[in-house]
C-alpha positions in Angstrom: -59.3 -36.2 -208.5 -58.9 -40.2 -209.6 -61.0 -42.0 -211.9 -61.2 -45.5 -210.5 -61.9 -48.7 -212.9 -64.6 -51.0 -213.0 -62.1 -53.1 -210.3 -62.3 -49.7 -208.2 -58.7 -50.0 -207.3 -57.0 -48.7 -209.9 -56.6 -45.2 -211.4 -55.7 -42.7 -213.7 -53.2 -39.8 -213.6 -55.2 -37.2 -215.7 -56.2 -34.8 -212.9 -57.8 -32.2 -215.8 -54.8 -32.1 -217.6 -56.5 -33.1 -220.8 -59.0 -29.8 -220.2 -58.1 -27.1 -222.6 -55.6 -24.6 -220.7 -56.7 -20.3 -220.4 -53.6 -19.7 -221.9 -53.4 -22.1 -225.0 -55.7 -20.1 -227.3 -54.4 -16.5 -226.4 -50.6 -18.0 -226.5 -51.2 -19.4 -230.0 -52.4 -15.8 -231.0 -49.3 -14.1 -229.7 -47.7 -16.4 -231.5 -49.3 -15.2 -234.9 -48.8 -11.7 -233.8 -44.9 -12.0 -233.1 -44.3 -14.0 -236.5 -46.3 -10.9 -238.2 -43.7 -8.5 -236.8 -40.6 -10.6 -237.0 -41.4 -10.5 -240.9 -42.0 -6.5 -240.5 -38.9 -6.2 -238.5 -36.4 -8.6 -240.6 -37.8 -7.3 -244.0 -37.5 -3.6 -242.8 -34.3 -3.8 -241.4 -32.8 -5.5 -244.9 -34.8 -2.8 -247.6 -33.2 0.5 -245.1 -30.4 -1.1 -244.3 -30.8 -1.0 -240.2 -29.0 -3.5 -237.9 -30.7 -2.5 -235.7 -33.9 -3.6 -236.9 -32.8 -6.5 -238.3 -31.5 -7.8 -235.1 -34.6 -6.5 -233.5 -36.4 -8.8 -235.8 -34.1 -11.8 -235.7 -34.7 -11.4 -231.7 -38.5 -11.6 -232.4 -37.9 -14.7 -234.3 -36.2 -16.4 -231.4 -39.1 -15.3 -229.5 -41.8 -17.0 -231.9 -39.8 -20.3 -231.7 -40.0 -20.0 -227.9 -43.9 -19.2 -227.9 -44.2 -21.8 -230.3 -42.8 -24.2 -228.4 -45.0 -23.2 -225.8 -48.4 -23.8 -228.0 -46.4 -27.3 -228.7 -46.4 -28.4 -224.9 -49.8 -27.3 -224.3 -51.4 -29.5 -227.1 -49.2 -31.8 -226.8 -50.2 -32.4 -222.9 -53.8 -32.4 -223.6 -53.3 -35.4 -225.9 -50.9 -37.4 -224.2 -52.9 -36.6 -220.4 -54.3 -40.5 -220.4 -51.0 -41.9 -221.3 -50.2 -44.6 -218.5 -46.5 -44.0 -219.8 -46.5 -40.8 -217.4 -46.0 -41.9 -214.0 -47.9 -38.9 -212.8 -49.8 -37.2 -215.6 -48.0 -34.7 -218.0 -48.3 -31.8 -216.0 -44.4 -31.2 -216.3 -44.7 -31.1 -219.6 -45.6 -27.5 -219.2 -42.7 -26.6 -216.8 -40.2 -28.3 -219.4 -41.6 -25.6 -221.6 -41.2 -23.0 -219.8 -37.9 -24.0 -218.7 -36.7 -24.6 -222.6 -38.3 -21.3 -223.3 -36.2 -19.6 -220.4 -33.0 -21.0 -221.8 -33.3 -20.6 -225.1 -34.2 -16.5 -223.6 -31.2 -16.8 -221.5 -29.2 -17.4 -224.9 -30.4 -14.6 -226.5 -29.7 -12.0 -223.6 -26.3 -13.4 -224.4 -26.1 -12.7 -227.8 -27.8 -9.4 -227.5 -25.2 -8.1 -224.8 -22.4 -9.4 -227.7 -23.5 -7.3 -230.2 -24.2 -4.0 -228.4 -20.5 -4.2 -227.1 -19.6 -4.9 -230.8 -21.6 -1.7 -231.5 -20.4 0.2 -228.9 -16.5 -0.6 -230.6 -17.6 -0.3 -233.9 -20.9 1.7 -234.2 -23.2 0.9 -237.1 -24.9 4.0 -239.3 -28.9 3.8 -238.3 -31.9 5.1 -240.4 -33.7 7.0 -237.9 -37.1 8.3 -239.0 -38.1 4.3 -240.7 -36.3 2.5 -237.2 -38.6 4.6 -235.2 -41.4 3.9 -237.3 -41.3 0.1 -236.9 -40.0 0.1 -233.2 -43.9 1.9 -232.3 -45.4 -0.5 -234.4 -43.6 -3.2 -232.7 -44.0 -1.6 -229.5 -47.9 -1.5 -229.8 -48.0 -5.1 -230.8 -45.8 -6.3 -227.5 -47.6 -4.4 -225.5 -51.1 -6.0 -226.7 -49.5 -9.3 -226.5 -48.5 -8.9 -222.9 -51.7 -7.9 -222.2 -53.3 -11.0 -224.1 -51.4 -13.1 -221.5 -51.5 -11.4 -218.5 -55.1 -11.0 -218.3 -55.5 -15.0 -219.4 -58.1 -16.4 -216.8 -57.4 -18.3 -213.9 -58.0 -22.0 -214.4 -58.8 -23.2 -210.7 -61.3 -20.4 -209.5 -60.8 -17.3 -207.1 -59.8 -19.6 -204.3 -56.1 -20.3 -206.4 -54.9 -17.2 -207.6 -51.6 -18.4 -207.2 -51.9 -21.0 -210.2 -51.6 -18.7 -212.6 -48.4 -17.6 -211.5 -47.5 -21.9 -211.7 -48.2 -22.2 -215.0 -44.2 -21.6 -216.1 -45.3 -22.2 -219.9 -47.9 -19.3 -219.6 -45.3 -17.4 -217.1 -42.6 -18.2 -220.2 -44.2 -16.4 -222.8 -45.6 -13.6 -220.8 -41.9 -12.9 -220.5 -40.8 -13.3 -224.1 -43.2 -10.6 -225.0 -42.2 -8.8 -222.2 -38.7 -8.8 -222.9 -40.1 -7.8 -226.5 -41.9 -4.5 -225.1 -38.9 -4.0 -222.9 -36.1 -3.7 -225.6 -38.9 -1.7 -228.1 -38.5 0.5 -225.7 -35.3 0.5 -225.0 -34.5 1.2 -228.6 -37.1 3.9 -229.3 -35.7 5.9 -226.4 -31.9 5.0 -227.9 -33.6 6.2 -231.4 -34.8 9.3 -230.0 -31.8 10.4 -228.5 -29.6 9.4 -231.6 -31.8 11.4 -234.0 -32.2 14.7 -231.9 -29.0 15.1 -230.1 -26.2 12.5 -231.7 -25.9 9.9 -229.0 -25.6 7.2 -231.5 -23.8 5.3 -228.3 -27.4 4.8 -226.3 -28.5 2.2 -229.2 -25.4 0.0 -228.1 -25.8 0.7 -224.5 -29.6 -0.1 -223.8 -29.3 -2.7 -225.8 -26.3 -4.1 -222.7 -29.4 -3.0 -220.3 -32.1 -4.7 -221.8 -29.7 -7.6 -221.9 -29.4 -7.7 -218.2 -32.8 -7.3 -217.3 -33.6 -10.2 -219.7 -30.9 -12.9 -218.4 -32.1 -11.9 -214.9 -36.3 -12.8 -215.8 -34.7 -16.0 -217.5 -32.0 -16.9 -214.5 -35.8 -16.5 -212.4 -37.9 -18.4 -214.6 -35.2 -21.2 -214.5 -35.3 -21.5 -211.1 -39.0 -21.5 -210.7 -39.4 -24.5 -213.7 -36.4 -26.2 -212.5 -37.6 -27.2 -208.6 -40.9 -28.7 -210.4 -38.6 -30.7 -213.2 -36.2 -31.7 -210.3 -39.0 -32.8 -207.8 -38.5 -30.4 -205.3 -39.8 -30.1 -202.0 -43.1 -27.8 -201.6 -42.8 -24.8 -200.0 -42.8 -24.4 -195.9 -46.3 -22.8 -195.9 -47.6 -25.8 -197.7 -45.8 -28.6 -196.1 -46.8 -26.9 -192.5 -50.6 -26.3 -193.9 -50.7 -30.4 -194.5 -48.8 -31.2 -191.1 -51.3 -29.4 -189.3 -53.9 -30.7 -191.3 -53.1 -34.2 -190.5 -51.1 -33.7 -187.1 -54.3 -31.0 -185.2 -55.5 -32.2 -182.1 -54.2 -35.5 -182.1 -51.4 -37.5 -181.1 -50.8 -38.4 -184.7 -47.3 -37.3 -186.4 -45.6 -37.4 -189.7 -42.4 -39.0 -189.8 -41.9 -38.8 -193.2 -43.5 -36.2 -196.0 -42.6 -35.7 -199.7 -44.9 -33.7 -201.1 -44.1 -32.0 -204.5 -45.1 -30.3 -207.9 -46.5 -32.7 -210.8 -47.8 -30.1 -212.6 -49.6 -26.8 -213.2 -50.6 -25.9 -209.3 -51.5 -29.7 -208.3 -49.3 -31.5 -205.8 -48.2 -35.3 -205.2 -47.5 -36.5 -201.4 -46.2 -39.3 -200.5 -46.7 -39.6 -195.9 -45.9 -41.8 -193.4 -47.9 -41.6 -190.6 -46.9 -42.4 -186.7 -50.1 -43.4 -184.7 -51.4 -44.8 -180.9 -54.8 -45.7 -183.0 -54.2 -46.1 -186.5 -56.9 -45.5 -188.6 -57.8 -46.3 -193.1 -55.6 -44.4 -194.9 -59.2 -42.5 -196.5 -59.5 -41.3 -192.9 -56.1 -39.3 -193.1 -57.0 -38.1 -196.7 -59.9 -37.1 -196.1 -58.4 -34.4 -193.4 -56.2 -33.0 -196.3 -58.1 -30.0 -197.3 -59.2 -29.2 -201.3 -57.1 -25.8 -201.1 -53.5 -27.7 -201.2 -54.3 -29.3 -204.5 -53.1 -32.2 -203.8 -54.3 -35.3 -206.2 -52.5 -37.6 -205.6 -51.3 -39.1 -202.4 -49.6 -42.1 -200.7 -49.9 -42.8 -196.9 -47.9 -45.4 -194.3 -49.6 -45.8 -191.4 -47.7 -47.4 -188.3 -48.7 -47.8 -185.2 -46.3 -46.5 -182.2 -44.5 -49.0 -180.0 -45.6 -49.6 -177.3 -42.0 -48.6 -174.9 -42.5 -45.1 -177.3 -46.1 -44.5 -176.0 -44.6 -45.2 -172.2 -41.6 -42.9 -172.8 
């Protein structure tokens, strides 16, 4: 957890950030794949003369800035994980990702809704049979990408499932491709039903639907990224897990607990402790079990008055 100094009382704030993350490598390929078919999509949509795979395409592109962004935080919080600059590690680096990546997705459902209402008032002529073509193709390639991240490895063991789901720079690319696959199809469906029976108006109108769907993954990624940025509290299950850890079978209570988020599923608390027999603050952290993930704490121990222990 800390790696003391020759004095023994001072330490560092890594806590395996500087490790190599499960989802760097398979991000950086989605990455390469998404720029691949942003160039297929933009290049299409310009030589047949399709808006709508050109704005398919530039939509890709905003999604390879995103993931790239995403590769950017991960290197760049292996390198900087020994920096004594960082109060507590870089660990947030990875939510300020994810967080950037969910706005800048947010922006785009915006933009996406404005030009299928655009559409809707002024439709646009589409070539079918070569949108259909390159909507598969990119269909195929999202779909493989999602997987690629989905399936990326734990990095804490069986025992923390749940870390995978707290890694919001993983979870923010996993939903730029999936908001990829999403739309694809969307507009295959559209494309279908515009070539076969002349409902030219689904293109615009799926588009509005994928739209929604995407601002509402963003609004939830937002959230999620935004409590670790902003410090916030741990949930109740967590915070109860440690009171009880601490507080079991003893007199013992916490007066005061802030325990929060500095990074990707590892926690910070910071206790104050209300004894009849206080004990060394390594007593009370060694009763904080390994499954919290907590690395780094602070503990105030006072002992109880003695009109409180006659009352």
């Amino acid at each position: 957890m800390h790696t003391h100094d020759q004095g023994g009382w001072r330490h560092e704030h890594v806590f395996g950030q500087d490790q190599r993350k499960p989802g760097e490598r398979r991000t950086l390929m989605v990455v390469l794949l998404t720029a691949v078919m942003m160039v297929i999509e933009i290049t299409s949509g310009v030589i047949y003369g399709s808006m709508a795979l050109l704005a398919d395409g530039l939509h890709m592109a905003s999604h390879a800035t995103a993931l790239g962004i995403a590769v950017f935080a991960y290197v760049i919080a292996r390198r900087l994980a020994a920096d004594q600059r960082f109060s507590f590690g870089v660990g947030k680096i990875n939510s300020l990702a994810g967080f950037a990546s969910a706005v800048l997705l947010l922006g785009f459902a915006v933009v996406m809704a404005t030009e299928s209402v655009d559409r809707l008032i002024s439709p646009v002529d589409i070539s079918f049979d070569q949108a259909l073509v390159v909507a598969v193709v990119g269909l195929v390639v999202n779909g493989f990408s999602a997987w690629l991240l989905s399936s990326t490895p734990h990095s804490h063991g069986d025992d923390h499932g749940h870390d995978h789901h707290h890694d919001h720079n993983l979870r923010g690319a996993y939903l730029h491709v999936l908001a990829d696959a999403l739309t694809s199809i969307l507009a295959i469906v559209a494309l279908l039903a515009g070539k076969f029976w002349g409902a030219n108006w689904l293109d615009p109108a799926m588009g509005i639907v994928g739209a929604a769907l995407v601002a509402s993954w963003s609004v939830g990624l937002i959230r999620q990224s935004s409590r670790v940025l902003l410090d916030w509290q741990a949930d109740e299950d967590t915070t109860t897990a440690l009171r009880a850890a601490i507080e079991h079978g003893t007199t013992d209570r916490i007066t005061d607990l802030h325990l929060w988020s500095i990074g990707h599923g590892i926690y910070s608390v910071e206790m104050a402790v209300v004894t009849h027999e206080p004990r060394p603050p390594e007593h009370y952290k060694s009763l904080i079990g390994k499954a919290l993930n907590i690395v780094h704490s602070t503990i105030e121990i006072h002992r109880c008055p003695t009109e409180h222990n006659e009352a």
